[in-house]
C-alpha positions as CSV (number, residue, x, y, z in Angstrom):
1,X,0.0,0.0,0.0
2,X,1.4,3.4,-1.0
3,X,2.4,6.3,1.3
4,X,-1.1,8.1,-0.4
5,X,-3.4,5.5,-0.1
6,X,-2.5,5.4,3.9
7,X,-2.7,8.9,3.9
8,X,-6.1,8.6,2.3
9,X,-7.8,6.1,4.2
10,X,-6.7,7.7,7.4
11,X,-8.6,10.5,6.2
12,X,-11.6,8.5,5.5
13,X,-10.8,7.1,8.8
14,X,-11.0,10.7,10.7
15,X,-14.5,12.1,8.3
16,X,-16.2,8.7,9.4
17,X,-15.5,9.7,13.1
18,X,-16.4,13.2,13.1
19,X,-19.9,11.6,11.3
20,X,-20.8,8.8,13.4
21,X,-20.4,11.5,16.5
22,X,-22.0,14.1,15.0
23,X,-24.8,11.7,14.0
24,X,-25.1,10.3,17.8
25,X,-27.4,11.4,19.9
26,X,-25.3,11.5,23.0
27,X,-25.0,14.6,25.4
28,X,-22.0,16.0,27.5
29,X,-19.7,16.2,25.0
30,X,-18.1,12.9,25.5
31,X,-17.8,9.8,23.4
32,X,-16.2,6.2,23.1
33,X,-15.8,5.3,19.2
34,X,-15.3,2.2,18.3
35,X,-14.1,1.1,14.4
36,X,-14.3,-2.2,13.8
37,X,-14.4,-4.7,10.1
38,X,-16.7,-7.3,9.4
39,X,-15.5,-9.6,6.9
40,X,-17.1,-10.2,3.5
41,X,-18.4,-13.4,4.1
42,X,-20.9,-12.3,6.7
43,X,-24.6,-11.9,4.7
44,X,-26.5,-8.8,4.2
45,X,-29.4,-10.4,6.1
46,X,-26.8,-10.5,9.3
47,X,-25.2,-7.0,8.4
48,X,-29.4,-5.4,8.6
49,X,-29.6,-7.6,11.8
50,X,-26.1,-6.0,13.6
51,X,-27.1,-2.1,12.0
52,X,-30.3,-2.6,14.2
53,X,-28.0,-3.9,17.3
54,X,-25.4,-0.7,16.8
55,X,-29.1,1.7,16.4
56,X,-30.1,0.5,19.3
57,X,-26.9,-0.1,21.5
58,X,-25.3,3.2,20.5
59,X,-27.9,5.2,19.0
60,X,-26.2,5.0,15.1
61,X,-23.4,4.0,13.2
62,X,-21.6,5.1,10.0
63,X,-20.6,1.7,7.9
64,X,-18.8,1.9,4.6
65,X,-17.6,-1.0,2.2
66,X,-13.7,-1.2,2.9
67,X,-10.2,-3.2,1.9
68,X,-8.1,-4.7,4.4
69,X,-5.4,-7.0,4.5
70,X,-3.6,-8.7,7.1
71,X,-1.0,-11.9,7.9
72,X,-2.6,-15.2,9.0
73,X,0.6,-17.9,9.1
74,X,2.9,-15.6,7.5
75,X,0.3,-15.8,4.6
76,X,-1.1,-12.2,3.5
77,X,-4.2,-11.9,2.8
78,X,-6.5,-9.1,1.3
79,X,-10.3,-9.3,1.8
80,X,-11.6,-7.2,-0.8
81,X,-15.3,-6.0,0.2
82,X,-15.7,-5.6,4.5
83,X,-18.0,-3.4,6.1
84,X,-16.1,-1.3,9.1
85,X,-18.2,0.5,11.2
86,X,-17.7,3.4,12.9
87,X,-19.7,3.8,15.7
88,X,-20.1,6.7,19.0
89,X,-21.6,5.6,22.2
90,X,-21.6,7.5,26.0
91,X,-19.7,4.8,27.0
92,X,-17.5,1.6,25.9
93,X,-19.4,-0.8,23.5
94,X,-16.6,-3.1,22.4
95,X,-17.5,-5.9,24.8
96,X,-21.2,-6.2,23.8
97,X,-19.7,-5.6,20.4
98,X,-17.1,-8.6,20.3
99,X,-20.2,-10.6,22.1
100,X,-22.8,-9.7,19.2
101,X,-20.3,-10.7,16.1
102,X,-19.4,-14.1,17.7
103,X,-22.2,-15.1,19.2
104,X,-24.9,-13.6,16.3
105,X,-22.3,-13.7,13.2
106,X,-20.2,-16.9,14.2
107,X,-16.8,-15.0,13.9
108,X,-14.6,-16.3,16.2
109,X,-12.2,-12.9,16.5
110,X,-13.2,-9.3,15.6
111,X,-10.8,-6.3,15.0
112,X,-12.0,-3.7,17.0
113,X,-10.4,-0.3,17.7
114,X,-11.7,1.8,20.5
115,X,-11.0,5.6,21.2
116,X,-12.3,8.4,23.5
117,X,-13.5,11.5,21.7
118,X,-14.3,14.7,22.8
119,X,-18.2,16.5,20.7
120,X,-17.3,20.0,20.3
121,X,-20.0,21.5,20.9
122,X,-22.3,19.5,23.0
């Protein structure tokens, strides 16, 4: 991956923060976001089933179709078509998160990042 396309979807990265907090419908000015990926292989059916969890858990998301790649066994791999979330709650999700994608999408791991975040203006 070039020096740009890092650049670019770190970027991405910050925009879909600043929307999933503007978009949430917390008060104090206060946030946890959490970004996680959801492989490809996960149906739609499932992905309509965990947008209703994160609307109701968190009060919205921001999802967008995404490339990732990573090592498995010294193997890389690139998975061409996830879905990573972006998503700002008044407190920590990532447990009930984790919880939801094995237990609801049968994934056995899930790459979760989780950051506090101040809402100007709130």
């Amino acid at each position: 991956m070039s020096f740009k396309s890092i650049l670019l979807a770190l970027a991405l990265v910050v925009v879909l923060a600043s929307s999933a907090l503007a978009s949430s419908a917390m008060s104090g000015g206060k946030a946890t976001v959490h970004f996680f990926a959801i492989p490809e292989s996960v149906p739609a059916t499932e992905l309509a089933k965990l947008n209703g969890f994160l609307n109701q858990a968190a009060g919205g998301f921001t999802a967008m179709r995404s490339q990732g790649g990573s090592m498995v066994a010294g193997v890389s791999e690139i998975h061409e078509n996830n879905m990573s979330y972006l998503v700002a709650a008044d407190r920590n999700l990532s447990k009930e998160i984790m919880a939801y994608a094995k237990e609801k999408l049968g994934l056995g791991k899930l790459f979760i990042l989780v950051w506090k975040a101040d809402r100007p203006g709130q």
